[in-house]
C-alpha positions in Angstrom: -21.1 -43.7 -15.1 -22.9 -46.8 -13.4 -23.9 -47.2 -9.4 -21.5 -49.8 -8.0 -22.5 -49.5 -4.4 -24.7 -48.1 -1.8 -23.6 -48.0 2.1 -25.0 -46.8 5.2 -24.1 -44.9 8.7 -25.7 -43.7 11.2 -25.7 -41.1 14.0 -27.2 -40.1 16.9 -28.5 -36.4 16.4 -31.9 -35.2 17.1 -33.1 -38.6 15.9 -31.2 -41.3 14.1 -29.4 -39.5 11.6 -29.1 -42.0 8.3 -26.3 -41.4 5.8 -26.5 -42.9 2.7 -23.2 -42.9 0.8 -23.6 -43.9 -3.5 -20.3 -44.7 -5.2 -20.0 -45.2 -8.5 -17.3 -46.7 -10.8 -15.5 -43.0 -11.7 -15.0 -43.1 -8.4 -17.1 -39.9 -7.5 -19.7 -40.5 -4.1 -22.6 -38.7 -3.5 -23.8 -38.3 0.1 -27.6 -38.3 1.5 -29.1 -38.1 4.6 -32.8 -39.1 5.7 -34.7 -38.7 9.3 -37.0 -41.0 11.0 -36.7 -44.0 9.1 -34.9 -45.8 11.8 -33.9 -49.3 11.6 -36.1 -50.4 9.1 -35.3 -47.6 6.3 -31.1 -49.1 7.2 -32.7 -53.0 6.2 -34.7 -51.0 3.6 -31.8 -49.2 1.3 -30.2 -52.6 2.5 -32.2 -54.6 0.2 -32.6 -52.3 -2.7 -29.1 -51.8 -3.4 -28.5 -55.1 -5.6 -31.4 -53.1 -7.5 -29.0 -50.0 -8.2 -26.3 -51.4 -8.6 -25.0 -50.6 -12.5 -27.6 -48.2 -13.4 -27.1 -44.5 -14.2 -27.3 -42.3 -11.0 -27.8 -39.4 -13.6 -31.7 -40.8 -13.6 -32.8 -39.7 -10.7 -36.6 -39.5 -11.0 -36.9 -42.8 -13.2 -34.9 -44.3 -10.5 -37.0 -43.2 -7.7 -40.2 -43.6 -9.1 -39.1 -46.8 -10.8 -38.7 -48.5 -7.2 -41.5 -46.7 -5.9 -44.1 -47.8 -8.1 -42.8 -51.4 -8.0 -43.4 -51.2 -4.5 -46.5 -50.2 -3.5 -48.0 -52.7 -2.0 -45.0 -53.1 0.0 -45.4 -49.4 1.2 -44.9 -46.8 -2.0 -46.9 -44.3 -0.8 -45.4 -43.1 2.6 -43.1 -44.1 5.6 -40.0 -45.8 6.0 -39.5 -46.8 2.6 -40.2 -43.4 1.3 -37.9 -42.0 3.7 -35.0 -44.8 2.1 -35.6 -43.6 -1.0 -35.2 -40.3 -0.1 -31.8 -40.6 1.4 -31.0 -42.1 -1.7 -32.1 -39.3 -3.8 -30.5 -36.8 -2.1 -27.0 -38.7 -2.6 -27.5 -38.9 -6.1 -27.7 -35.7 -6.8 -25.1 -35.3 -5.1 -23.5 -37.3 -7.2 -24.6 -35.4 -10.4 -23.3 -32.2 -9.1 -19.9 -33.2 -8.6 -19.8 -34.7 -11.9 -21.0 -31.9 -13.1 -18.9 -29.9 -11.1 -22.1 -28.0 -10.4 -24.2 -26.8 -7.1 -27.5 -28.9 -7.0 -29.8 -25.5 -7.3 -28.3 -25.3 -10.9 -29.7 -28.6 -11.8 -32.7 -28.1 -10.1 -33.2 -24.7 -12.6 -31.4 -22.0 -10.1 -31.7 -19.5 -7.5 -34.4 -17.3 -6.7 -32.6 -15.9 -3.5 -28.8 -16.5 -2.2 -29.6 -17.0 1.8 -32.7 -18.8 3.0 -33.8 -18.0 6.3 -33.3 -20.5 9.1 -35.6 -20.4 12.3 -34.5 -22.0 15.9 -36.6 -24.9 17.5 -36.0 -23.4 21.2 -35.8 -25.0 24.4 -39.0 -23.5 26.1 -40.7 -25.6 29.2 -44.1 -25.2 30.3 -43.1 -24.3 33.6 -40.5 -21.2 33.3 -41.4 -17.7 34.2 -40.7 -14.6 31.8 -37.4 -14.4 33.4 -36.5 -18.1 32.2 -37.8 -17.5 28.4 -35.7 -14.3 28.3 -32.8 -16.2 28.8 -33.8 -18.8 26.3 -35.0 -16.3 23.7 -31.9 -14.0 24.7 -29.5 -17.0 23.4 -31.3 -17.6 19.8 -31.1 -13.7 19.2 -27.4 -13.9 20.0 -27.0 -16.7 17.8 -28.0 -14.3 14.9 -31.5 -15.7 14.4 -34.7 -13.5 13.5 -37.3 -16.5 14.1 -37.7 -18.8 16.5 -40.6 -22.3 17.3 -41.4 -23.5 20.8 -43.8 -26.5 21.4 -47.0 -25.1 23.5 -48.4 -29.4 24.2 -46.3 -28.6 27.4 -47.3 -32.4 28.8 -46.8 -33.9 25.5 -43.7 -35.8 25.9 -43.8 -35.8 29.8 -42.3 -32.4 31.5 -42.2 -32.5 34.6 -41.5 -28.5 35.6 -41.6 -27.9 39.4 -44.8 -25.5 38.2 -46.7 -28.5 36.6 -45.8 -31.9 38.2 -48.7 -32.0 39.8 -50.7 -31.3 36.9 -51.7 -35.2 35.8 -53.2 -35.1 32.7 -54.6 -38.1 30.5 -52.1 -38.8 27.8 -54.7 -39.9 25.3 -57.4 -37.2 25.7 -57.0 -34.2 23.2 -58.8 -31.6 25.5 -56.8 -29.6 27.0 -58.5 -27.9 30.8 -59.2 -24.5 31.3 -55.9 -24.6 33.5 -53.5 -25.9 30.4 -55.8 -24.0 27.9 -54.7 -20.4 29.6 -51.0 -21.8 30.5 -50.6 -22.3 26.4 -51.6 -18.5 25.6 -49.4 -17.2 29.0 -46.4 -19.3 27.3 -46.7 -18.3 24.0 -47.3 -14.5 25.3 -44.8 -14.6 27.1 -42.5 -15.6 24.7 -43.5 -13.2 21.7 -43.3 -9.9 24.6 -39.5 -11.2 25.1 -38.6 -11.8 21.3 -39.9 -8.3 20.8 -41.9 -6.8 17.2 -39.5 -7.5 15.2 -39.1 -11.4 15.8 -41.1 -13.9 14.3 -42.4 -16.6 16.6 -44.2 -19.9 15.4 -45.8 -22.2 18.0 -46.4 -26.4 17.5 -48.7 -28.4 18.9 -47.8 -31.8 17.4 -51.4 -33.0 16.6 -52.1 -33.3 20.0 -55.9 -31.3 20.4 -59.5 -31.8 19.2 -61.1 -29.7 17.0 -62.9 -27.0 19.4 -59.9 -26.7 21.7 -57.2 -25.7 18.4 -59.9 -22.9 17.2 -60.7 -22.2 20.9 -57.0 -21.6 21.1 -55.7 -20.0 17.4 -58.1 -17.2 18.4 -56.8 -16.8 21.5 -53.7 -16.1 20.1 -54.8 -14.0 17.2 -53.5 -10.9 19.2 -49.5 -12.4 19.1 -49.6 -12.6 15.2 -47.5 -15.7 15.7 -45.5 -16.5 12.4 -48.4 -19.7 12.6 -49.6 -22.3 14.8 -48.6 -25.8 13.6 -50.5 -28.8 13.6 -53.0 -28.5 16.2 -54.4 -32.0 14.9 -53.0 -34.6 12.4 -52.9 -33.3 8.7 -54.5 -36.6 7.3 -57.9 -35.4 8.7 -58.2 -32.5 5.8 -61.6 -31.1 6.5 -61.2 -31.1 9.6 -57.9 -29.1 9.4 -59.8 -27.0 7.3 -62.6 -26.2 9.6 -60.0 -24.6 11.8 -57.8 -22.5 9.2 -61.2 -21.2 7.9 -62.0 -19.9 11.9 -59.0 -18.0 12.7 -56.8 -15.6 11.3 -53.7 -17.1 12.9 -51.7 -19.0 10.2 -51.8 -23.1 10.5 -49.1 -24.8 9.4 -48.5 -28.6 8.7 -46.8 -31.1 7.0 -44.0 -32.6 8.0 -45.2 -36.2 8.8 -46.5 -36.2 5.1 -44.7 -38.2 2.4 -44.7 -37.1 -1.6 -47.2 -34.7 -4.1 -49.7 -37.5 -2.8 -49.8 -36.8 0.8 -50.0 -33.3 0.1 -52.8 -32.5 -3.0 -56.2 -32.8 -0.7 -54.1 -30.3 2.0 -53.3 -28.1 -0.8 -56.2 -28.0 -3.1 -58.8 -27.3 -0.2 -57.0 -24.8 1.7 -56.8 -27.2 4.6 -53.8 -25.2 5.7 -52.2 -21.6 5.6 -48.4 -22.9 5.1 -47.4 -26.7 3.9 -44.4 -28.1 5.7 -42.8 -31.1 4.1 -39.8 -32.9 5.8 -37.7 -32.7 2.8 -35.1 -35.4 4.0 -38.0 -37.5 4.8 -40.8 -37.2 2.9 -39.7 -37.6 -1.1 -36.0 -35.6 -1.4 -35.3 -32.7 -3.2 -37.0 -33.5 -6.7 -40.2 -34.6 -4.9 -40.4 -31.7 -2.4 -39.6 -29.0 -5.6 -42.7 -30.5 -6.9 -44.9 -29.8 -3.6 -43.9 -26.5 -3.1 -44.5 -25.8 -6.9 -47.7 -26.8 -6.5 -48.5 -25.0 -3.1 -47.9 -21.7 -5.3 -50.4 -22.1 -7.2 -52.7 -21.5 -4.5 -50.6 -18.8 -2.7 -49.7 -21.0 -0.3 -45.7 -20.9 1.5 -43.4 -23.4 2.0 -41.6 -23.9 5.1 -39.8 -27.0 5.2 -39.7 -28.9 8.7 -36.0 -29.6 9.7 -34.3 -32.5 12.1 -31.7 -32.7 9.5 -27.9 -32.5 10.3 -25.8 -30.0 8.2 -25.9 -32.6 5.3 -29.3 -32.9 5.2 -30.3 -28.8 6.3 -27.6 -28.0 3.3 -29.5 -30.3 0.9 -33.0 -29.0 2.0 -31.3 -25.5 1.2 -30.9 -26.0 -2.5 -34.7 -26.8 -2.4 -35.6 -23.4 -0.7 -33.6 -21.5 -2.9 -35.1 -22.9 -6.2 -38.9 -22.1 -5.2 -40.4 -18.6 -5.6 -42.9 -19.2 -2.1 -40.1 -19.8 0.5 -40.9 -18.6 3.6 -38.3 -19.9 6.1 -36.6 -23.5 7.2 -36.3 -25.1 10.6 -33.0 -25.9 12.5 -33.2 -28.2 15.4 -29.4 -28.8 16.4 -29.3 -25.6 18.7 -28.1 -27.5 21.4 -25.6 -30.2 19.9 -22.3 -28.9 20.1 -21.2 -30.9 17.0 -23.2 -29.1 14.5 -20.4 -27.1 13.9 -17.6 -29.9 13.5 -19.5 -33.0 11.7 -19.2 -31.5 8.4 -16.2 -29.8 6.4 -18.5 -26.3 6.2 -18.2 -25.5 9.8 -21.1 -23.6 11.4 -23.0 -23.6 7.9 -25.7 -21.1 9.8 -24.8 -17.1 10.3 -27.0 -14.5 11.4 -29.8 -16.8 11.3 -29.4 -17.8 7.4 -27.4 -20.3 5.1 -25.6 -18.7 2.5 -25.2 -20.9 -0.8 -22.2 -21.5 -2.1 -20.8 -22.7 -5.5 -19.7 -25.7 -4.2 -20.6 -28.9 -6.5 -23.4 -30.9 -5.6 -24.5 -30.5 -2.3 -21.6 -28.7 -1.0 -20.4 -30.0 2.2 -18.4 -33.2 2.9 -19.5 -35.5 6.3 -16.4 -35.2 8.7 -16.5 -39.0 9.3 -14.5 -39.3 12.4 -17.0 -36.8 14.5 -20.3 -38.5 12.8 -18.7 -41.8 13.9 -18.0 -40.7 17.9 -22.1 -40.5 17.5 -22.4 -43.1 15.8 -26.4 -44.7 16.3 -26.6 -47.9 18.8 -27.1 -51.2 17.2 -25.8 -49.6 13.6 -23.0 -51.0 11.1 -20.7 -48.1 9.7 -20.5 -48.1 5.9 -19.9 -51.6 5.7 
């Protein structure tokens, strides 16, 4: 079997969601998906194709590491040419698992679990009363889901709630006020007394605090025993990261703007972090990320994957979490996007707040290319 093409598509889903299609000459296609590579990972896979085409998609990690390595002064470490290759990746082995005729957790040595736990990305403001968050928890329960993540850097990305347009804070300082330091604990309190003891709640704060304001804040919140508190500040600054798992007991999480067992050791080795999450569509695919979370067991450390992913993408991330002994749970972020449920032939591929492999070949779903196309990304070819 020999590569004779690559081609791309893209949608508009949480971000730009990038489909790579492989099709070789028995005429079986593989399917892969990748997240915030954006235009450049499209011009990326663009210009490594002519370097696929006729070798064996079977080789999956000479193939990958092959480009990589040739490339690192172009960018073989991290970013958007990681993120191409991933997309890649992930289509290949899609590839081998339908000529296989096999589920991509077989090849990637089996199951340790049939359903892996999915948690909700919820639509929490800064500004809503308890009466608000009930109705927004209220929803994800009734969707079936035991876990849910809201975002506590309320003025991160510019809300203006009727409670906080006044509120003008400097975008580029990372100290929060006494005002937004106790408005973050209310929200998160609030939150956890409506999901109730038996719910799990995580909280992010997408890097956006200083040191003494995200251990000011983790021990504040000690008394929710949030599921953890992700990324107070970016994950490249490892001691400092450090400094603040070490002072609380409230579990920090990070990972997902991390790219390959490189971007990862330092976090891992030094305990920089209570739970690792790597972006699996983004940040290396599904051999790469097996590999991280492999080596996050051996120092008792969980994996729980950050999620952006369409059902292509979530799906392929699934065979991951099942393969992996320290699987905690994996994020969905489509709550809101009425064609989750119709952009693949699997239908609503989440149910009572798991996925439930199947023994489908390769990755097991198939894109529904008409929907995926009604969305399709501005300023995108189709495929061609």
């Amino acid at each position: 079997m020999k590569i004779t093409s690559i081609k791309t598509g893209a949608t508009k889903g949480h971000t730009m969601q990038l489909w790579v299609r492989v099709e070789t000459d028995t005429g079986i296609v593989g399917l892969g998906e990748c997240v915030h590579g954006g235009h450049q990972a499209v011009a990326i896979i663009k210009d490594l194709t002519p370097r696929l085409i006729g070798e064996d998609p079977f080789a999956i990690d000479a193939l990958f590491e092959g480009i990589r390595r040739s490339l690192v002064f172009e960018g073989g470490f991290a970013g958007a040419l990681i993120t191409a290759l991933t997309g890649i990746e992930i289509a290949l082995w899609d590839v081998k698992g339908k000529a296989l005729k096999t589920p991509v957790y077989e090849l990637l040595g089996g199951k340790f679990r049939d359903d892996i736990r999915v948690y909700c990305d919820c639509e929490v403001e800064p500004g809503m009363g308890m009466s608000e968050i009930r109705e927004v928890v209220d929803g994800v329960m009734e969707a079936g889901f035991t876990a849910l993540k809201i975002d506590l850097d309320m003025f991160a990305y510019g809300h203006t709630h009727e409670e906080t347009v006044w509120y003008k804070k400097d975008k580029y300082n990372m100290t929060p006020s006494h005002w937004e330091h106790e408005r973050m604990v209310e929200l998160a309190s609030m939150v956890v007394e409506a999901a109730g003891k038996d719910f799990d709640v995580a909280a992010d704060l997408h890097t956006r605090l200083d040191k003494h304001s995200a251990i000011r804040l983790a021990r504040d919140l000690e008394p929710l025993h949030l599921m953890w508190l992700e990324e107070p500040i970016p994950p490249e600054n490892v001691d400092t990261m450090r400094e603040i798992t070490q002072a609380t007991s409230t579990p920090i999480c990070a990972g997902e703007n991390l790219y390959l067992r490189h971007g990862f050791r330092d976090l891992i080795e030094k305990h920089a972090v209570d739970i690792i999450m790597p972006d699996i569509p983004k940040c290396g695919g599904l051999s790469e990320c097996r590999k991280i979370a492999n080596m996050a067991e051996l120092y008792s450390m969980p994996f729980a994957p950050h999620n952006v992913a369409s059902p292509i993408g979530t799906m392929a991330s699934a065979h991951v979490c099942a393969t992996v002994p320290n699987f905690l749970v994996l994020e969905f972020h489509w709550h809101h996007r009425d064609f989750w449920s119709t952009i693949t032939d699997g239908g609503n591929i989440i149910k009572d707040g798991k996925i439930t492999l199947t023994d489908r070949p390769g990755i097991g779903l198939e894109l529904n290319y008409d929907v995926a196309r009604q969305h399709q990304y501005p300023g995108t070819t189709w495929f061609e």
